[in-house]
C-alpha positions in Angstrom: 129.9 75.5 110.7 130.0 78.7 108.7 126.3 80.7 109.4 127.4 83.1 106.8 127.9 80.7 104.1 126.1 82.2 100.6 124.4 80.0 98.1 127.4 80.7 95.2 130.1 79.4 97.8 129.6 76.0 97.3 128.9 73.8 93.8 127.0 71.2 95.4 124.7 74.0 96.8 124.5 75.9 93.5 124.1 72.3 91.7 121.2 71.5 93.5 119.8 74.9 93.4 119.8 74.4 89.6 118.5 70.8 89.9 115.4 72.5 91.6 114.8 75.5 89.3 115.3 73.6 86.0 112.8 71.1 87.4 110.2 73.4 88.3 110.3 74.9 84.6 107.5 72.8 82.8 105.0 73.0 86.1 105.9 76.5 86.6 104.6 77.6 83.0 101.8 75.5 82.9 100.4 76.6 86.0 100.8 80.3 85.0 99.5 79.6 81.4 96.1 78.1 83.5 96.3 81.2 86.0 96.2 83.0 83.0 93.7 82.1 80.9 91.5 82.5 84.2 92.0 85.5 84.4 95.0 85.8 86.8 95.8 89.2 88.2 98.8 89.6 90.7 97.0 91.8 93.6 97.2 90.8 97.3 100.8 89.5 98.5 100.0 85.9 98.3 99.0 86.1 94.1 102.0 88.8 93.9 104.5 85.9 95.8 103.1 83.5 93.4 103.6 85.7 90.4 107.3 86.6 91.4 107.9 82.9 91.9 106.8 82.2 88.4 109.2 85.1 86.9 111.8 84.0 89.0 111.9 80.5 87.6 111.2 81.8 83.9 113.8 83.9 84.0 116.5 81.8 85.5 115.6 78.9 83.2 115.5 81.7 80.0 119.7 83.2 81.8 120.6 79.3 82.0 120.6 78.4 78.7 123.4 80.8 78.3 124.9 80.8 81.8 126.4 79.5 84.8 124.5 78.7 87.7 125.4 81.9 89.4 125.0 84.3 86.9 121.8 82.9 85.9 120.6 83.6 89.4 121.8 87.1 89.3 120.5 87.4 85.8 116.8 86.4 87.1 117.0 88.4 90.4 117.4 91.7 88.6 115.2 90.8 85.7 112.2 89.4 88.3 112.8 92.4 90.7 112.5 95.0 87.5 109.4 93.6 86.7 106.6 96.9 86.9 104.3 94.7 89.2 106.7 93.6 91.5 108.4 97.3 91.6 104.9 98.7 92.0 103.7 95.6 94.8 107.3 96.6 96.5 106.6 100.3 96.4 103.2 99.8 98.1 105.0 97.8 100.8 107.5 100.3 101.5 104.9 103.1 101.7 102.5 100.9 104.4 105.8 100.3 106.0 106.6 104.2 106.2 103.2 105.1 107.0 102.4 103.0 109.5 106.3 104.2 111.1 105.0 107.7 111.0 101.5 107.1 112.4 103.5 105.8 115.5 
């Protein structure tokens, strides 16, 4: 068995994939439309996973209606990852990373 094997390299893989994300759609934005009107703020890396997780399925379901399976993923990795609160969470991370590297 292949180790190496990507998620695009096989259909029933990227089928399923699909199956999942276009499930999650409906609970996805209902549970960030409640976060929300509670007064939901990403900080902390458990609320910022959360938040990315939400983007991530919005996004894909929003490329999907217009693309394949694999595009659509693409399409929602490099719209989730632009997002200014992830780039600023991931920016944070990578500076704790360096300092604590450098404190060493």
């Amino acid at each position: 068995m292949d180790t190496n094997v990507g998620i695009s390299s096989d259909d029933e893989v990227l089928s399923l994939c699909d199956d999942i994300l276009s499930g999650m759609a409906t609970t996805s934005r209902k549970l960030m439309d409640r976060l929300t009107i509670l007064g939901f703020t990403p900080r902390g890396q458990i609320p910022t996973l959360i938040f990315a997780c939400f983007l991530f399925v919005y996004n894909y379901n929003e490329a999907r209606k217009d693309s394949t399976i694999t595009e659509a993923l693409e399409i929602s990795k490099t719209q989730t990852f632009s997002n200014p609160i992830l780039q600023k969470f991931f920016a944070a991370m990578s500076a704790q990373t360096v300092n604590g590297v450098i404190l060493k």
